[in-house]
N, C-alpha and C positions, 0 to 999 in steps of 0.2 A: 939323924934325920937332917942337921944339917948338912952333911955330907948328901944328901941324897937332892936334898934343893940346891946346891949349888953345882953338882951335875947337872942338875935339868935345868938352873939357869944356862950353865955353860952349852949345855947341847944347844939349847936354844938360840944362845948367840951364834954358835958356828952356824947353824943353819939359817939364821937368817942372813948373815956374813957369806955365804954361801950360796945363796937363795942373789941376794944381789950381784955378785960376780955372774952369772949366770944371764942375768939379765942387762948387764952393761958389755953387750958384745962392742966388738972394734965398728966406728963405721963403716960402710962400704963408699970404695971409692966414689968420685962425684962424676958420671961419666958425661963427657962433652957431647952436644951433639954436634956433627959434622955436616954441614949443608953443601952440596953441590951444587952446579946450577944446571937447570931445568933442560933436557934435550929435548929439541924441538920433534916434535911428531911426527917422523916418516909416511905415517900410514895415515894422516888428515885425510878426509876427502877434499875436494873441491867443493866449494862453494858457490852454487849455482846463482853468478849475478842474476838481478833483475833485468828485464828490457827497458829502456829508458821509452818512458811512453812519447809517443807519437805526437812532435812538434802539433798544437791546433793548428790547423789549416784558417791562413791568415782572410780575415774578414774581407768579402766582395765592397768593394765601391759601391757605392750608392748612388754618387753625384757624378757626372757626366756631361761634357762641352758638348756641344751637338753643333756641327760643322754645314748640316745637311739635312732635309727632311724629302723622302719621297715618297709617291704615290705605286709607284712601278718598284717591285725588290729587284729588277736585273739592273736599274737606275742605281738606287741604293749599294748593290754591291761593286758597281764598277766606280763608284766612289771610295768605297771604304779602300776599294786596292790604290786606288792615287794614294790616297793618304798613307796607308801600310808602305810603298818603295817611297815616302816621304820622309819614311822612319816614325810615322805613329804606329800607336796600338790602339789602331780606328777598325771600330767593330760597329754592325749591323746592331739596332734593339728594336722588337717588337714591342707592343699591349696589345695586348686580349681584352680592354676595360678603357673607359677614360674617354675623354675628349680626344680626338685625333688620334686613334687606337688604328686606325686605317693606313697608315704614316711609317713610312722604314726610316727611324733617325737614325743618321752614321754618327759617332762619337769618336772623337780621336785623344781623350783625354780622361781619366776617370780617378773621382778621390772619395775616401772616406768622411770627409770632413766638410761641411756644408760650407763655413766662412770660406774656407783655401781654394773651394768651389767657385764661388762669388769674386775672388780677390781674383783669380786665375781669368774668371770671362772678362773683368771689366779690362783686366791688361790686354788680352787678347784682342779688345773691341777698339783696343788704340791704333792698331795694327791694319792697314791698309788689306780691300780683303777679305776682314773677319768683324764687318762691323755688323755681324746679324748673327756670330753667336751666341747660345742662350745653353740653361742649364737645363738638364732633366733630374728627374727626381725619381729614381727605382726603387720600387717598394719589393 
């Protein structure tokens, strides 16, 4: 009998000594990976820029030298041409409303800005000539 246990210890040892060879395979190599660099895409579409939006359209003057005031518009416009081969940009203004709405004033000057308005007539009124222009005011 003990012959027979010491068989079956021994069996038992090979197979578990057996059993772990088995399971302690070789590792497998460690593979590298290999990076390339990226080719660029032949086949991209275009990309359809935007339109650059449309400059705003720069704000009208307001304030205006008035050079001239008429009754008669054929008056009024043979003014504005002196002025225009003077080298202004002397333009006719109506009202439809207002005090002196009846009135063709020629303008040979025009600003955005009310002070530069003011600063502009008083220089202007120093000036032999122009001691009678005044400002208007377009709404």
């Amino acid at each position: 009998m003990k012959k027979i246990f010491l068989v079956a210890i021994a069996l038992a040892f090979v197979s578990v000594a057996c059993k772990d060879k088995k399971e302690k395979k070789e590792p497998e190599p460690v593979k590298k990976e290999v990076t390339t660099p990226a080719e660029p895409d032949t086949l991209a579409q275009a990309v359809a820029q935007p339109e650059p939006e449309p400059e705003p359209e720069p704000e009208p003057d307001k304030y205006f030298l008035i050079a001239g005031s008429f009754a008669n518009p054929s008056n009024a416009e043979s003014f504005q041409k002196q002025l225009s081969e003077k080298g202004f940009n002397a333009q006719v203004i109506t009202r439809d409303w207002g005090i002196n709405s009846e009135f063709y004033k020629v303008s040979y000057m025009g600003f955005k800005d009310k002070r530069e308005a003011i600063s502009k007539m008083k220089e202007e009124r120093q000036q032999p000539g122009k001691e009678d222009v005044w400002v208007l005011v377009k709404k």
